[in-house]
C-alpha positions as CSV (number, residue, x, y, z in Angstrom):
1,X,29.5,-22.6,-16.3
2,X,26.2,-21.7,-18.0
3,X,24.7,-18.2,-17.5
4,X,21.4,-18.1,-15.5
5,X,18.1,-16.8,-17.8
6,X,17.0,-13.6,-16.9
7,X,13.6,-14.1,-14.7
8,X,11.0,-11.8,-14.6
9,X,10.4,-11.0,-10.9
10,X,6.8,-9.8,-11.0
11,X,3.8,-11.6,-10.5
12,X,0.2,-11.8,-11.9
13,X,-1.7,-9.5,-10.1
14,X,-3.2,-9.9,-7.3
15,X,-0.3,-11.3,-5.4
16,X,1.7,-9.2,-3.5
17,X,3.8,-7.8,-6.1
18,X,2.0,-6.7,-9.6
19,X,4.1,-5.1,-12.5
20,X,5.5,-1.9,-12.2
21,X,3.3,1.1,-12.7
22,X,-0.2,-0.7,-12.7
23,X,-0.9,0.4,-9.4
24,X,-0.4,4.1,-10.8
25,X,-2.1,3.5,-13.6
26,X,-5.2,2.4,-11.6
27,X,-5.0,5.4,-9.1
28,X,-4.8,8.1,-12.2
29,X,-8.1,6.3,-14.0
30,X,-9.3,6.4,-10.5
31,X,-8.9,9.9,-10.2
32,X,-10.2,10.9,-13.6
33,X,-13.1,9.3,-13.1
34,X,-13.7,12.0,-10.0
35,X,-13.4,8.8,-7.3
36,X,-11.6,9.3,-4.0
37,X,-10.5,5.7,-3.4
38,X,-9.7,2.4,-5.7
39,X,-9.3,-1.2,-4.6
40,X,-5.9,-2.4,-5.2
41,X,-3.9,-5.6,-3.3
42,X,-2.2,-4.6,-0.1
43,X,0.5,-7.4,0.6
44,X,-0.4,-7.1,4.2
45,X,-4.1,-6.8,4.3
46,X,-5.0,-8.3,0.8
47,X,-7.7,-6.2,-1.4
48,X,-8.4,-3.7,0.1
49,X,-9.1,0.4,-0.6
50,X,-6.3,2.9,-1.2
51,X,-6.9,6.7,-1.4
52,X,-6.0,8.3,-4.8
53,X,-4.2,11.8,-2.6
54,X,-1.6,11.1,-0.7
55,X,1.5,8.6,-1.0
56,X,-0.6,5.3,-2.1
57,X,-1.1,3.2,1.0
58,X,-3.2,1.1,2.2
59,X,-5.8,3.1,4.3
60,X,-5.7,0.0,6.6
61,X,-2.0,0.6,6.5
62,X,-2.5,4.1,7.9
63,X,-5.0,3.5,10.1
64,X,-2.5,0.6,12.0
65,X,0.4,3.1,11.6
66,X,-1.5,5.8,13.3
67,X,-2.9,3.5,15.7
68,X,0.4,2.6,16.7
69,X,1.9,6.3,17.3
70,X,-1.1,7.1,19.5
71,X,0.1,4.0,21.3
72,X,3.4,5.3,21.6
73,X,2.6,9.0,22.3
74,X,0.6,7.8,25.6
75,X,3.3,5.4,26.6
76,X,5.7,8.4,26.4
77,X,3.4,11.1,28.5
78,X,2.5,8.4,31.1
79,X,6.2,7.7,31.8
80,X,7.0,11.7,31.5
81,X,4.7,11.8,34.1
């Protein structure tokens, strides 16, 4: 039986998954160029803007997720009440 060939699993950005550490490397030139926010690709929301504090998401991404606890917060107090 004949090994397989190793196979690079990244992809040319900007499809969902880029090479490791570009992403970084974008928010640090990002940040020493004094901006708040850099466009990267967000593999739900495609280009979009990320915030160079924080843990590297999406802001759409937040926005939805926080969206979503609200959601859930209310749904708890009405059924509390």
């Amino acid at each position: 039986m004949k090994p397989k060939a190793p196979q690079d699993k990244t992809r040319a950005y900007p499809s969902s998954r880029a090479k490791p550490g570009t992403k970084a490397k974008a928010r640090t030139e990002a940040r020493q160029r004094g901006e708040m926010t850099f466009n990267w690709h967000c593999p739900k929301h495609g280009m979009s803007v990320f915030s160079t504090a924080g843990a590297g998401t999406c802001r759409q991404c937040v926005a939805q997720a926080q969206r979503a606890m609200r959601e859930r917060r209310k749904a708890e107090i009405a059924t509390n009440h």
